[in-house]
C-alpha positions in Angstrom: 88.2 226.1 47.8 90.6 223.2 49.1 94.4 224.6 49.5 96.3 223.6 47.4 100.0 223.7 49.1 97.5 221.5 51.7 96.8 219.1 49.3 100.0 218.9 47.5 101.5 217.9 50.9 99.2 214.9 50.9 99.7 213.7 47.7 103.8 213.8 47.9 102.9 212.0 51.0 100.4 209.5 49.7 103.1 209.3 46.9 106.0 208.1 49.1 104.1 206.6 51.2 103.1 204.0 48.7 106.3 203.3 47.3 107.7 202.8 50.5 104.9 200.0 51.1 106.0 198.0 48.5 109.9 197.1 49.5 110.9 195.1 52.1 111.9 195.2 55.7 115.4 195.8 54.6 114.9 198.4 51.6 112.6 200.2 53.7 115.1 200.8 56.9 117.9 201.9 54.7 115.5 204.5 52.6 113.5 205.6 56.1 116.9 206.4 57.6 118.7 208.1 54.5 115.7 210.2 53.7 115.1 211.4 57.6 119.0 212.4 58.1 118.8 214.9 55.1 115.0 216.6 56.8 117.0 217.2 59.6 120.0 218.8 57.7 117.4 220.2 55.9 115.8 221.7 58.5 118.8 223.2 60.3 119.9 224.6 57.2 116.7 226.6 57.0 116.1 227.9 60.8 114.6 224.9 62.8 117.5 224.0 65.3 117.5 220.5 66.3 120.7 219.9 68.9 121.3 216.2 69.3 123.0 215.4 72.7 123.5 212.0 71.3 120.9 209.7 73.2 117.5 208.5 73.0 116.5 212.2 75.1 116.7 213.5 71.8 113.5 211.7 70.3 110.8 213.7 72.6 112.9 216.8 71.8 112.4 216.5 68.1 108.2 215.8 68.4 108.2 218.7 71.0 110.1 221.2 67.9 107.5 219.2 65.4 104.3 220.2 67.3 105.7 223.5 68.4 105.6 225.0 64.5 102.4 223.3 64.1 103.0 219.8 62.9 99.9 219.2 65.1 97.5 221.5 67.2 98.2 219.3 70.6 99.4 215.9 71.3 98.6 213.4 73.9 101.1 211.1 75.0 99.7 208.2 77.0 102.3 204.9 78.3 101.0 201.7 77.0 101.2 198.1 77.2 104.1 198.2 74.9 105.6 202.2 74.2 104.1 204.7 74.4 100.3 205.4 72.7 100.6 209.3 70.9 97.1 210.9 70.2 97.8 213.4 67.5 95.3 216.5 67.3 94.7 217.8 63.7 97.1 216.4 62.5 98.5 217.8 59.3 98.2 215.7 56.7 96.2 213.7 58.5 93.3 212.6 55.2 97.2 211.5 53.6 97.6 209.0 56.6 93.9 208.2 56.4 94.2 206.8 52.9 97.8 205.1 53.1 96.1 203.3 56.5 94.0 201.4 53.5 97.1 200.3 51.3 99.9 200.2 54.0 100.8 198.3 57.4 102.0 201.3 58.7 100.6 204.4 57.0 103.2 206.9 59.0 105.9 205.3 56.8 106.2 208.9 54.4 105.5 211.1 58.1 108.2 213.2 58.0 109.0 213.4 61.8 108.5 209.5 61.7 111.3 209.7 59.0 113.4 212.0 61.6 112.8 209.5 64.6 113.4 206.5 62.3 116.7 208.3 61.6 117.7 208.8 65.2 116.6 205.8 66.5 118.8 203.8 64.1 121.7 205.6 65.1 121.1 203.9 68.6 120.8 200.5 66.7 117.6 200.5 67.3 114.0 200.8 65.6 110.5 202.0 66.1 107.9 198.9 65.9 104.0 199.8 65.0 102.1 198.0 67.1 98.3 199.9 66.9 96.9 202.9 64.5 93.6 204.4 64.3 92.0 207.1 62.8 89.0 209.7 63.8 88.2 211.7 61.0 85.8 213.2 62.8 87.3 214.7 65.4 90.6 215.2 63.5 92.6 212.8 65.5 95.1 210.3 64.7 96.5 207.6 67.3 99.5 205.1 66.7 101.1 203.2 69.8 105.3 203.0 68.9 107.8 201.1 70.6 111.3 201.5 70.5 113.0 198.3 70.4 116.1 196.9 69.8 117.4 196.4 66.1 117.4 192.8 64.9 120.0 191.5 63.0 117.9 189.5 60.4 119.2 187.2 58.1 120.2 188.4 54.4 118.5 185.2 53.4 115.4 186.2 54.3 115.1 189.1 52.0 115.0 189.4 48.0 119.0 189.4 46.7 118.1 192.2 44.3 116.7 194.6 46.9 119.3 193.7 49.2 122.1 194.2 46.5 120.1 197.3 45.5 120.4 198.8 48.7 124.1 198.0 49.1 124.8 199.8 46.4 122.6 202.6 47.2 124.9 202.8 50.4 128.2 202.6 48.7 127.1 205.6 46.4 126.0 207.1 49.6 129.3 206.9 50.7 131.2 208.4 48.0 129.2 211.3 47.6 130.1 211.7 51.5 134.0 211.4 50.8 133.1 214.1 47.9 131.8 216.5 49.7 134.2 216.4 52.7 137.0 216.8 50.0 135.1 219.3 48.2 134.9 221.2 51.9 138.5 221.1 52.0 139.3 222.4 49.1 139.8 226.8 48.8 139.4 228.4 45.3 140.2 231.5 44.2 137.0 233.2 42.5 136.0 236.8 40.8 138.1 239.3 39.3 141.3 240.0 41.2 143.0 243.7 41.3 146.5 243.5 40.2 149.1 245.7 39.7 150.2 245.7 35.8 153.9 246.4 37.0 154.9 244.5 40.3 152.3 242.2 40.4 151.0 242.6 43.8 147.3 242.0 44.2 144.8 244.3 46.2 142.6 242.6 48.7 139.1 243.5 50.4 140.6 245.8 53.0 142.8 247.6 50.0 146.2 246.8 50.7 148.2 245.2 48.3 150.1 242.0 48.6 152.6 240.1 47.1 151.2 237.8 45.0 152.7 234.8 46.6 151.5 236.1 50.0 148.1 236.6 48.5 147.5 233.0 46.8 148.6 231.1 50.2 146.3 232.8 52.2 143.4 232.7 49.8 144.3 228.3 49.4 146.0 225.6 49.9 149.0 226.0 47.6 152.4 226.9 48.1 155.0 228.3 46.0 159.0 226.7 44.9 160.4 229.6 42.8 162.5 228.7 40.2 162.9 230.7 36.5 160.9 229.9 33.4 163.3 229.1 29.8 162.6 232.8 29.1 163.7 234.5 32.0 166.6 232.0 32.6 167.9 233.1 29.2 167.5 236.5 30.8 168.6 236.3 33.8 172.2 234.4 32.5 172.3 236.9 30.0 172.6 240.0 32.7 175.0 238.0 34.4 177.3 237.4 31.5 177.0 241.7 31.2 177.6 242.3 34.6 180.9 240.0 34.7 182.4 239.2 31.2 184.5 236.7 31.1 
């Protein structure tokens, strides 16, 4: 009986992988690198640290974290004409490459560690060229020969106006929901039921002491407090004063 978590994996690559095929140059970078920054965040979030030091060192360091949890029983890394050829064995996912290498120039497009590398390479302006695949179904093996190579600044002309517009777009909502969720990180609320005394008004905190509510609130948030007296206690408080001192 085939597994299915196994085989669900392939297909959400096989998915991706063919939806990927069909944009351009241009669509593709901008998708590649978006989608392989959040598997990273994803990944730290969840246990798998990945420390960048901020160069081109950390691209070996990522495979080696890949292959360590099993991405691939053992793989070969041999220099080349142009990169570096990388012999992956057993491969997971590897029947999912195996069909996208019939539809796709580069069937590693949906990998996710090719996503990740994509992603880190960028931020270097630069990009991982394809030169050579090939696949061994037999003995489970999977080759591809990468080169890391400069960016290149190609022109918009070249590209569809739609997909490039498409992608700006996709970038400029990017960016907002960035600015959101710094602002959001910024921001303190106060949350949950909070013990207060029904006749000064001091509020008890985790450790059980009870504060003034002012003191409280700016410690628990951002705001501050200007005192001043609401119509009611104004009325009040000028009304004591006229008993005190009668005119």
């Amino acid at each position: 009986m085939k597994d299915f978590e196994r085989v669900l994996y392939e297909a959400l690559l096989v998915a991706f992988g063919k939806i990927l095929s069909k944009y351009n140059t241009f669509a593709q970078g901008s998708i590649l690198r978006d989608v392989g920054k959040e598997m990273l965040e994803y990944l730290n979030n969840h246990g798998f640290q990945f420390e960048e030091h901020g160069n081109l060192d950390d691209l070996p360091a990522l495979i080696e974290l890949f292959v360590k949890n099993g991405f691939a029983e053992k793989l070969d890394i041999e220099p080349a004409d142009k990169g570096y050829n990388y012999v992956w064995h057993n491969l997971y996912g590897i029947e999912a490459y195996k069909e996208l290498h019939e539809v796709a120039d580069n069937p590693f497009l949906a990998c996710p560690i090719n996503l990740c590398l994509f992603y880190l390479t960028d931020k270097h302006n630069k990009t991982m060229r394809l030169h050579r695949k090939s696949f061994d179904m037999e003995s489970k093996t999977a080759e591809s020969q990468y080169e890391i190579v400069d960016k290149e600044n190609s022109r918009e002309e070249q590209f569809d106006a739609l997909v490039i517009e498409n992608a700006r777009l996709y970038e400029l909502a990017q960016e907002r929901a960035e600015k959101l969720e710094k602002a959001q990180k910024e921001i303190k609320t106060l949350k949950g039921i909070l013990p207060i005394c029904v006749s000064c008004k001091k509020i008890r905190d985790d450790t059980g002491y009870w504060q003034q509510l002012e003191v409280y609130v700016h410690e628990h948030s951002d705001a501050d407090f200007s005192h001043g007296y609401c119509p009611e206690c104004f009325e009040r408080a000028m009304q004591k004063m006229l008993d005190e001192d009668p005119l």
